[in-house]
ROPA-512349 format. One line per field, with one value per residue (C-alpha): residue number from 1; residue in one letter; chain; x, y, z. Coordinates in steps of 0.2 Angstrom, whole numbers, padded with zeros to 4 digits. Example, Ala and Ser with C-alpha at 12.3 -4.5 7.8 and 13.67 -1.06 7.14 Angstrom:
<pts>
nr	1 | 2
rest	A | S
kette	A | A
xx	0062 | 0068
yy	-0022 | -0005
zz	0039 | 0036
</pts>
This chain:
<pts>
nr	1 | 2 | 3 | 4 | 5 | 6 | 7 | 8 | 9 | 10 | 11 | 12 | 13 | 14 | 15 | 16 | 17 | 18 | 19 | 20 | 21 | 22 | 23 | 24 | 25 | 26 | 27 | 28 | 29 | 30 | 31 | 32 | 33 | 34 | 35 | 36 | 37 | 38 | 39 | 40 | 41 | 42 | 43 | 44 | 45 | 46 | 47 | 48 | 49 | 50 | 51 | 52 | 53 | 54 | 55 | 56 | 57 | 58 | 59 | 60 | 61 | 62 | 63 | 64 | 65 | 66 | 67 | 68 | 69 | 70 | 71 | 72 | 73 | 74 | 75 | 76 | 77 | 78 | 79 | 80 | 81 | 82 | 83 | 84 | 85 | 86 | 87 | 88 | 89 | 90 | 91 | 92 | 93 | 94 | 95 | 96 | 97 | 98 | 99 | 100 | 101 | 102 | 103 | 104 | 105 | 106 | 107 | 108 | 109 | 110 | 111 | 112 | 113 | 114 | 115 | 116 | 117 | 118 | 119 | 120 | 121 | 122 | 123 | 124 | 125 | 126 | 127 | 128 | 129 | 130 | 131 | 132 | 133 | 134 | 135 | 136 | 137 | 138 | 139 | 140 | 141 | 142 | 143 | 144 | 145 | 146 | 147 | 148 | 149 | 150 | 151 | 152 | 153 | 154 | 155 | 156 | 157 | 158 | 159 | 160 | 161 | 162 | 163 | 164 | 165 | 166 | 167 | 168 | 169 | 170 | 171 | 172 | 173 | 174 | 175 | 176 | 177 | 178 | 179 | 180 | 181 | 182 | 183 | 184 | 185 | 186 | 187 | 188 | 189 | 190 | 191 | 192 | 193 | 194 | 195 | 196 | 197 | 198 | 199 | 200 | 201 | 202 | 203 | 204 | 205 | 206 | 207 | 208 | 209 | 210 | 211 | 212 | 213 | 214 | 215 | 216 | 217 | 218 | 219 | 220 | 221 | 222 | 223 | 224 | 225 | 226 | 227 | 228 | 229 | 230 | 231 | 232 | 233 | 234 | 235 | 236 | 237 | 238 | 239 | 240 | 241 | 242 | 243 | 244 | 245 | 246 | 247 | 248 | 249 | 250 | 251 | 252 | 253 | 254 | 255 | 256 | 257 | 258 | 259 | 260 | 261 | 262 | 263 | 264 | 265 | 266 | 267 | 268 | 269 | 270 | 271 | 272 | 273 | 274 | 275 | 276 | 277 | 278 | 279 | 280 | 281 | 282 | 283 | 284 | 285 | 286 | 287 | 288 | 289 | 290 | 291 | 292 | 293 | 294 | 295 | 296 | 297 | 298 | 299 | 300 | 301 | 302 | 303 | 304 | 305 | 306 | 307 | 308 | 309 | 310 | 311 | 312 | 313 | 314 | 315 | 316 | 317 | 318 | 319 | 320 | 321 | 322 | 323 | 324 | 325 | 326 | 327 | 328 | 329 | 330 | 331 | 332 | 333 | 334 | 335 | 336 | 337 | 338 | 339 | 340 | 341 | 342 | 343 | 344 | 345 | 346 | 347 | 348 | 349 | 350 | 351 | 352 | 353 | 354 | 355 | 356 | 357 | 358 | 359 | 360 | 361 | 362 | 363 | 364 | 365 | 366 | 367 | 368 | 369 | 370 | 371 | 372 | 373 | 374 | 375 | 376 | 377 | 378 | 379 | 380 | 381 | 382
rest	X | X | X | X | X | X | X | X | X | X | X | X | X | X | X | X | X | X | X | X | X | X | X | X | X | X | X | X | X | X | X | X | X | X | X | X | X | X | X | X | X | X | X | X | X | X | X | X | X | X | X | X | X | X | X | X | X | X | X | X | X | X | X | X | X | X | X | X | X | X | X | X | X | X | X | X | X | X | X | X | X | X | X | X | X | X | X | X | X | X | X | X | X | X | X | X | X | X | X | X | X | X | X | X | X | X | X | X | X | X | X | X | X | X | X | X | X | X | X | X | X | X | X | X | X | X | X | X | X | X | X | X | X | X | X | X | X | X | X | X | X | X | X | X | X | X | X | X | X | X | X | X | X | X | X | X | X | X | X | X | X | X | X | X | X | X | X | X | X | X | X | X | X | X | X | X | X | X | X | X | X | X | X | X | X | X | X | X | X | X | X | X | X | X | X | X | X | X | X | X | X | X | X | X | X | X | X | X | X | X | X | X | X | X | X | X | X | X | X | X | X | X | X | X | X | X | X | X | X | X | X | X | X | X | X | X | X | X | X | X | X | X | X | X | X | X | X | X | X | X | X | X | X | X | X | X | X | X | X | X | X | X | X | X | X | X | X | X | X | X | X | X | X | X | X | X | X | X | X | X | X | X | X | X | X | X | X | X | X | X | X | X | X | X | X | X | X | X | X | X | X | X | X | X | X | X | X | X | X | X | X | X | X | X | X | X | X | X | X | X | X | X | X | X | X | X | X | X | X | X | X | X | X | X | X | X | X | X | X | X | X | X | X | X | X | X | X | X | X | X | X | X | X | X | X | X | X | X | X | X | X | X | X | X | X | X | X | X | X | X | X | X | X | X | X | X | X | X | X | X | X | X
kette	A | A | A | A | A | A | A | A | A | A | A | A | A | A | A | A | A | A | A | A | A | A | A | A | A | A | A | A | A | A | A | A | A | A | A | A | A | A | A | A | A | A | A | A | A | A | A | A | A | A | A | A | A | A | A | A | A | A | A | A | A | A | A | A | A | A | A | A | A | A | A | A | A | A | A | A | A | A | A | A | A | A | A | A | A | A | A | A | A | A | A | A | A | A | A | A | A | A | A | A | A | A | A | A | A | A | A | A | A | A | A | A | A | A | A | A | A | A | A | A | A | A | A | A | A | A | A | A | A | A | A | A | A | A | A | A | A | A | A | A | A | A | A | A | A | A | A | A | A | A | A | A | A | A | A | A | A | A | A | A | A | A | A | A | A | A | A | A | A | A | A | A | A | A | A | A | A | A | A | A | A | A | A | A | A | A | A | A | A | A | A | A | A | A | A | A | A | A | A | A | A | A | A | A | A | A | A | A | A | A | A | A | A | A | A | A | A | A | A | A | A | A | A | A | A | A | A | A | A | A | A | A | A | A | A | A | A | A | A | A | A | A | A | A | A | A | A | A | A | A | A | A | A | A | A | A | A | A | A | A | A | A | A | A | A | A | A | A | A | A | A | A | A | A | A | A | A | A | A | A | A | A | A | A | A | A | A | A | A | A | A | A | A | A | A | A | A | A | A | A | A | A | A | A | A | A | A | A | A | A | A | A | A | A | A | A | A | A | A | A | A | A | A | A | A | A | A | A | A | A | A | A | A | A | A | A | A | A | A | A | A | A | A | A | A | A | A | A | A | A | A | A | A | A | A | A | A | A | A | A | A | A | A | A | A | A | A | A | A | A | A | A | A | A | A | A | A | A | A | A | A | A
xx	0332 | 0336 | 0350 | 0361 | 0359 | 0374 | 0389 | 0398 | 0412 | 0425 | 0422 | 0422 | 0436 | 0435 | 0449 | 0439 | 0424 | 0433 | 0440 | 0426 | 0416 | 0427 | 0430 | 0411 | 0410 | 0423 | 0412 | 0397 | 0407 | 0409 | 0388 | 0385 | 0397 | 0401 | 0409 | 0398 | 0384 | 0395 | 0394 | 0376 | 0371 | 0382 | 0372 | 0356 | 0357 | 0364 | 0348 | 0337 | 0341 | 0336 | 0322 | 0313 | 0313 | 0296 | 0288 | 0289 | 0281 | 0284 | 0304 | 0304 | 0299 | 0309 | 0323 | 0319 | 0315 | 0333 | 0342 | 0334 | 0338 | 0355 | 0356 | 0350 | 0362 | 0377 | 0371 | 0371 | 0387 | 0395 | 0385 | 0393 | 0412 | 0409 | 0404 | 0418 | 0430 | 0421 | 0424 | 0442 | 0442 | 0434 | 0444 | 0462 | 0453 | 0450 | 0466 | 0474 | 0467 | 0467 | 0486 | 0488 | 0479 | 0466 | 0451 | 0439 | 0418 | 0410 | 0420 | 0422 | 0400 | 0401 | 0412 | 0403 | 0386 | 0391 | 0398 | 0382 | 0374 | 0382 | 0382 | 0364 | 0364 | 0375 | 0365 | 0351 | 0361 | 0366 | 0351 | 0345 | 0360 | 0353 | 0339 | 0342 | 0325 | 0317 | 0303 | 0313 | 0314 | 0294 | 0281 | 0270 | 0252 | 0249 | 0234 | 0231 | 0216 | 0210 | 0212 | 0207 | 0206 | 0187 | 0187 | 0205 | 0213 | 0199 | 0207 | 0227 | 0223 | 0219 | 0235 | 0244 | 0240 | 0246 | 0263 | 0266 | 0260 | 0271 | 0286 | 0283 | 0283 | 0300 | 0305 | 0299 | 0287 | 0272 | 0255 | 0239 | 0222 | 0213 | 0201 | 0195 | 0181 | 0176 | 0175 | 0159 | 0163 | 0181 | 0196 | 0197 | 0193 | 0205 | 0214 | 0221 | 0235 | 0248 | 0265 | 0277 | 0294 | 0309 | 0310 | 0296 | 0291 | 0308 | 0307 | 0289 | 0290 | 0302 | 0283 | 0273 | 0264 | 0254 | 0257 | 0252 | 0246 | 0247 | 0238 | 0226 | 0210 | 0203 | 0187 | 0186 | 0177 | 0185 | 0202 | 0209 | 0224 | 0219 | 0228 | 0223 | 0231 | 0231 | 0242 | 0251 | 0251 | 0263 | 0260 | 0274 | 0265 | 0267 | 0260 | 0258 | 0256 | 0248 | 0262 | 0263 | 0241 | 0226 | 0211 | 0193 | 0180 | 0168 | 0178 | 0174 | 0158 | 0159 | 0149 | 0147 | 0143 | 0144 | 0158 | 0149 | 0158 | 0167 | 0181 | 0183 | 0203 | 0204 | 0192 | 0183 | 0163 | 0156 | 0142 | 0156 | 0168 | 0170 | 0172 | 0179 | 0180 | 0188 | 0176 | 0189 | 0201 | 0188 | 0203 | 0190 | 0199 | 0190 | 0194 | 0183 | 0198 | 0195 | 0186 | 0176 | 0169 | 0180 | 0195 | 0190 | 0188 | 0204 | 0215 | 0202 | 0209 | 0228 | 0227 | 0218 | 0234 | 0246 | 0235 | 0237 | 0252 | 0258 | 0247 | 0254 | 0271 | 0270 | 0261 | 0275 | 0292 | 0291 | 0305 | 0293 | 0290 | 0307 | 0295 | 0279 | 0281 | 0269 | 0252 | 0247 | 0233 | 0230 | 0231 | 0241 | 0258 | 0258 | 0266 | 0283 | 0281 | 0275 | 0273 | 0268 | 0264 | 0255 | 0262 | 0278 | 0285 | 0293 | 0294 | 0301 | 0303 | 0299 | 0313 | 0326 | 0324 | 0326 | 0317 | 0318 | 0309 | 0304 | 0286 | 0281 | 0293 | 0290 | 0271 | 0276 | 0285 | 0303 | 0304 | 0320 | 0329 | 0318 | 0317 | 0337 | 0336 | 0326 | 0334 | 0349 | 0341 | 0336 | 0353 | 0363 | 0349 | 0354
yy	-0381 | -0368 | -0358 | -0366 | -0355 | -0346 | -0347 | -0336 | -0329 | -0331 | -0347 | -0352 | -0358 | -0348 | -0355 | -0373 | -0368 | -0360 | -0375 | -0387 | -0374 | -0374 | -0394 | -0395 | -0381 | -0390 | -0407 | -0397 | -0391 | -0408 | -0415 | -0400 | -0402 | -0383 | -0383 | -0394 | -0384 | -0365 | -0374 | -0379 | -0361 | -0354 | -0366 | -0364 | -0345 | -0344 | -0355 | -0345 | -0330 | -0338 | -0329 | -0344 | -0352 | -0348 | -0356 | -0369 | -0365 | -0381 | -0381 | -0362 | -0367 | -0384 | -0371 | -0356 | -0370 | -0376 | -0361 | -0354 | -0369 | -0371 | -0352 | -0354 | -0367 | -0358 | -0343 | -0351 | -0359 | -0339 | -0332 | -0346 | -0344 | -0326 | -0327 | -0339 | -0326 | -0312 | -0324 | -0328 | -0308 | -0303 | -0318 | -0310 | -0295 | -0302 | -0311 | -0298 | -0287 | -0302 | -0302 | -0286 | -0286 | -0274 | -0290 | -0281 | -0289 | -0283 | -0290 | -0306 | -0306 | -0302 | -0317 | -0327 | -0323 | -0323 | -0341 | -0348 | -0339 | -0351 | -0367 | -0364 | -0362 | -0377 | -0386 | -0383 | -0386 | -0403 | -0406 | -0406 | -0417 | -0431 | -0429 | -0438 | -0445 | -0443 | -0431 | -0426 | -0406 | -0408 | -0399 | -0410 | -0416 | -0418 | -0424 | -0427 | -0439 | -0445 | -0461 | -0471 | -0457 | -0451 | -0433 | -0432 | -0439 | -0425 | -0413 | -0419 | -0420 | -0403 | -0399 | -0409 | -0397 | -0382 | -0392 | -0393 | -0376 | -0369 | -0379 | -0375 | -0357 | -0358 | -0365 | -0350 | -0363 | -0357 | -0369 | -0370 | -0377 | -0385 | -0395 | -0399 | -0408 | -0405 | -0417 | -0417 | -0409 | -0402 | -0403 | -0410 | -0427 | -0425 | -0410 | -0407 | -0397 | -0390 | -0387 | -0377 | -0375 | -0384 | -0399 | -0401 | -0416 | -0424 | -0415 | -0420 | -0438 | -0441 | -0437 | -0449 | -0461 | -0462 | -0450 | -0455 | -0443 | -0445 | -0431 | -0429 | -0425 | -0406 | -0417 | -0429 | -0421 | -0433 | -0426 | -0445 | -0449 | -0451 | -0459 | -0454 | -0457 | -0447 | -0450 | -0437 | -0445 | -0437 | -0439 | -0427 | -0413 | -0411 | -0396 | -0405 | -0423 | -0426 | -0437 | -0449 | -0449 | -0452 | -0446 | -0450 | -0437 | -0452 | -0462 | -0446 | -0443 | -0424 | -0417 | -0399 | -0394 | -0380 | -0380 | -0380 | -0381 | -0370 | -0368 | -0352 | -0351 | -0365 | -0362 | -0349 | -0352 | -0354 | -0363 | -0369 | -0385 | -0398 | -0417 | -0429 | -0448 | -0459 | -0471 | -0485 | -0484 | -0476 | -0462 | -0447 | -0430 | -0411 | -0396 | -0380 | -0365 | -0357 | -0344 | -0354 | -0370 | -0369 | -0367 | -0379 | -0393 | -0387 | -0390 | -0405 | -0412 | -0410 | -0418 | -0433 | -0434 | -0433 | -0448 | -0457 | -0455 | -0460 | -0475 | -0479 | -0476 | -0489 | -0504 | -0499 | -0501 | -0510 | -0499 | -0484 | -0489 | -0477 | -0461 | -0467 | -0480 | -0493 | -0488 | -0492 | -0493 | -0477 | -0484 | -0495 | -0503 | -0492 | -0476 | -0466 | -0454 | -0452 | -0436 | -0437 | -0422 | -0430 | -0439 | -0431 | -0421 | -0431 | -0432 | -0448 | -0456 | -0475 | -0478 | -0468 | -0466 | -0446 | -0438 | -0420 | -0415 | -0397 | -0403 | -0384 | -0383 | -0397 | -0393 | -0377 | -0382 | -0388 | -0402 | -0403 | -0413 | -0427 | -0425 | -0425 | -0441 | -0451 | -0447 | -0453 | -0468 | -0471 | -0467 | -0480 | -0491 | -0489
zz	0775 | 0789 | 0790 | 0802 | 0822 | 0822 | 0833 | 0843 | 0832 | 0844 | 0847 | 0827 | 0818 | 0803 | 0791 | 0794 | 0790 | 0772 | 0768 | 0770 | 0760 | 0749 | 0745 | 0744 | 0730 | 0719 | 0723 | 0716 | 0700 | 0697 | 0698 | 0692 | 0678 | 0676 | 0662 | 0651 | 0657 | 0652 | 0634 | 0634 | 0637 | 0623 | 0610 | 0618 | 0619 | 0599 | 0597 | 0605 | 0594 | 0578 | 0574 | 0567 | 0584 | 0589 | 0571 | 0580 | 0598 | 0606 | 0603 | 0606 | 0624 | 0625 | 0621 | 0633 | 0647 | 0645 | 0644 | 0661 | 0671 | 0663 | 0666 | 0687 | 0688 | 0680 | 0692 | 0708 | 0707 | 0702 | 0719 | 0729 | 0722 | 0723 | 0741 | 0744 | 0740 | 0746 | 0764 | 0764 | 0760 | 0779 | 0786 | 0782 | 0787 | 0806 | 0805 | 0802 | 0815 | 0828 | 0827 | 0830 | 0845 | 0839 | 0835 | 0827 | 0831 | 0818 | 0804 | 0814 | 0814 | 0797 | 0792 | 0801 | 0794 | 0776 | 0781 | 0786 | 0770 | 0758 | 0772 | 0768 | 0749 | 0746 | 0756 | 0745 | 0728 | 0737 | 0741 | 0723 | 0720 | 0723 | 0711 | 0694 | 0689 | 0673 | 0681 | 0698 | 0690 | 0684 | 0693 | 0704 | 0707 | 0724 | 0733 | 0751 | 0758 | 0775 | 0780 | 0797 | 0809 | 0809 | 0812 | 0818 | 0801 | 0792 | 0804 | 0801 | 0782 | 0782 | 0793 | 0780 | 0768 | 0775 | 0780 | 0761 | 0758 | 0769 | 0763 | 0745 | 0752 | 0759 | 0745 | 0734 | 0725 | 0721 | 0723 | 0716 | 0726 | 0711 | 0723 | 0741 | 0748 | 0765 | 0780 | 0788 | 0805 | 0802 | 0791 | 0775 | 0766 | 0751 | 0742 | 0726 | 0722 | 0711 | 0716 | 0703 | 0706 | 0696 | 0709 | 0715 | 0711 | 0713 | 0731 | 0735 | 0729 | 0743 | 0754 | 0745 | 0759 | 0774 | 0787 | 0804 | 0819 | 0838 | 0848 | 0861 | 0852 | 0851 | 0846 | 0861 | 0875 | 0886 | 0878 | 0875 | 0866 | 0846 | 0834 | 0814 | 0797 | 0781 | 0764 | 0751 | 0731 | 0718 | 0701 | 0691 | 0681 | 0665 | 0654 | 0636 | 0636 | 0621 | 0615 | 0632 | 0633 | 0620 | 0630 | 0620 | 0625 | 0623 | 0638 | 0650 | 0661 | 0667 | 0682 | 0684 | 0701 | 0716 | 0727 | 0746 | 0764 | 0772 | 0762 | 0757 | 0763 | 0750 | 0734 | 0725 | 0726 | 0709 | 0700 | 0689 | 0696 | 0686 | 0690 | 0679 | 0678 | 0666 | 0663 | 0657 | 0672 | 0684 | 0687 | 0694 | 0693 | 0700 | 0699 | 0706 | 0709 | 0692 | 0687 | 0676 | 0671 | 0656 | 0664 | 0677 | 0664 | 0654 | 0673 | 0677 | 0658 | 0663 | 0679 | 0671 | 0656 | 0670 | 0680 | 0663 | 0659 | 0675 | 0676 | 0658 | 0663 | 0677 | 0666 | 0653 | 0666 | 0684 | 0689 | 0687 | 0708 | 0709 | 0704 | 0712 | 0725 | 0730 | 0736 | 0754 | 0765 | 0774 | 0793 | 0804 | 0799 | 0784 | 0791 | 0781 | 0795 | 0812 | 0822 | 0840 | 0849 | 0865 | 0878 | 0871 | 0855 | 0840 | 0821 | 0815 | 0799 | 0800 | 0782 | 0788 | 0808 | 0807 | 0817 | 0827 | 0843 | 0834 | 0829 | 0827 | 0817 | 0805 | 0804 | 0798 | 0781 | 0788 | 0780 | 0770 | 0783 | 0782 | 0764 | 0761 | 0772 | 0762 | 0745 | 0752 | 0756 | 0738 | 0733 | 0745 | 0739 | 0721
</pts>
């Protein structure tokens, strides 16, 4: 989310400002439940230390997982009471000044900057507030396919998949292009990728559906009004799930093959991708980033066990729906999202009726608004 654009500091009302920053830290040392997590780190870092740990690998990394989110938690609560104090500090400072008569505009800027720094940071940490699924701190799967559209969904597909980019960006996620097949004249078909971040998927899932596109065509030489669909999946991503998926080489078809089109922003060009299908389910997984056809099979492999064991997942517990949702057709009537940029400028989301006239600025990545709004909808839904 944006730091918020900031105001005039004559025109703020400082002591406000510190106390609603103030009642929502203490709200977030209660989800956050400092002390409970203070302990945790004491015991995980005393475990950590054992030097039998890593005879074990698998609990060594359980462990060392554990403590650094335990830890980034613990650590950004400490920068924001920090900050806090460091604020009220500047604001005696410009009170004092300011009853003197001798206001002083640089402190009063400074104050207000370091205000909006930690409106933005909590925003962010209540943000992840609402994230309580079992997966919702996982990496994520993510693919994006053209739906009805013709060239124009091809084209918004492709569009689609630098909006996430560039929101996993802001974020400070990284993301991994495992696969891309191109549309015939432009844009994209479908894309596979890799967000990995803690969140990710809990963030992501919030994005699963059909995304619908209102524009005048760049491909419509008598420049008409075009309407085209594309959808986002998310599947979490998990690095070993060997316990959760049986996967029988004898149940697999694998292709080999050359990646071709004119993607070179997207993949590496080998002689090596590698296209699975799980003959059983008919689940078909590619992969053609890595720098060879044994790495593209070993990431082809865990995208596969993370389709499994979601698809296990959901034949095991209905209420699975909370991480996945429903799948939809991608076209009419089955929009989460629609984004209009011709004869006017609008993002709106069909479940929760946000929406923002700053279209640019959603295509770039800024997407937090309308993710916070729909995980509060699942929350007030229960």
């Amino acid at each position: 989310m944006a730091p918020p654009e900031a105001t005039g500091p004559e025109h703020r009302d400082f002591a406000t400002e510190l106390e609603n920053l103030s009642e929502r830290i203490d709200e977030a040392r209660g989800y956050l439940d400092i002390e409970s997590l203070a302990t945790r780190r004491q015991e995980l870092e005393a475990e950590s230390a054992r030097p039998d740990l890593w005879e074990d690998p698998d609990r060594g990394r359980a462990v060392a997982t554990e403590l650094g989110r335990v830890a980034d938690d613990l650590d950004r609560f400490a920068e924001l009471t920090s900050g806090l104090e460091d604020a009220r500090v500047l604001h005696e400072l410009v009170a004092e000044a300011e009853a003197t008569d001798a206001a002083d505009e640089g402190l009063a800027k400074e104050l207000g900057d370091t205000l909006d720094m930690l409106g933005h940071r909590l925003a962010q940490l209540e943000l992840r507030s609402l994230l309580s699924g079992d997966y919702d701190e996982r990496d994520a799967v993510a693919e994006v396919h053209a739906g009805a559209g013709g060239t124009d969904a091809q084209d918004w597909t492709e569009m689609l998949l630098r909006m996430y980019t560039r929101w996993a960006e802001r974020r400070g996620f990284s993301i991994e292009i495992d696969e891309v097949t191109e549309g015939k004249e432009a844009g994209l078909l479908s894309a596979t990728f890799i967000v990995r971040g803690r969140f990710a998927f809990g963030l992501l899932s919030a994005e699963r559906g059909v995304h619908r596109l209102v524009r005048i065509s760049p491909f419509d030489s008598q420049s008409r009004r075009q309407t085209s669909f594309a959808s986002l999946d998310v599947i979490p991503f998990l690095e070993d799930l060997s316990d959760e998926v049986d996967i029988d080489e004898k149940d697999l078809r694998i292709d080999t093959y050359r990646s071709s089109g004119a993607g070179g922003q997207h993949v590496n060009k080998t002689d090596s991708a590698v296209r699975i299908t799980h003959l059983p389910t008919g689940i078909v997984v590619a992969c053609q980033n890595e720098r060879s056809q044994h790495q593209n099979k070993a990431r082809a492999m865990q995208i596969l066990a993370a389709k499994l064991a979601q698809r296990n997942r959901e034949e095991r517990r209905a209420e699975i729906d909370a991480i996945g949702g429903e799948r939809t057709e991608t076209a009419w009537g089955n929009q989460i999202r629609s984004y209009t940029l011709a004869p006017f400028q609008l993002v709106k989301d069909v479940r929760t009726r946000f929406e923002t006239g700053n279209v640019d600025a959603v295509l770039d990545g800024d997407l937090d608004a309308f993710i916070e709004a729909e995980l509060r909808r699942r929350r007030a839904l229960g």
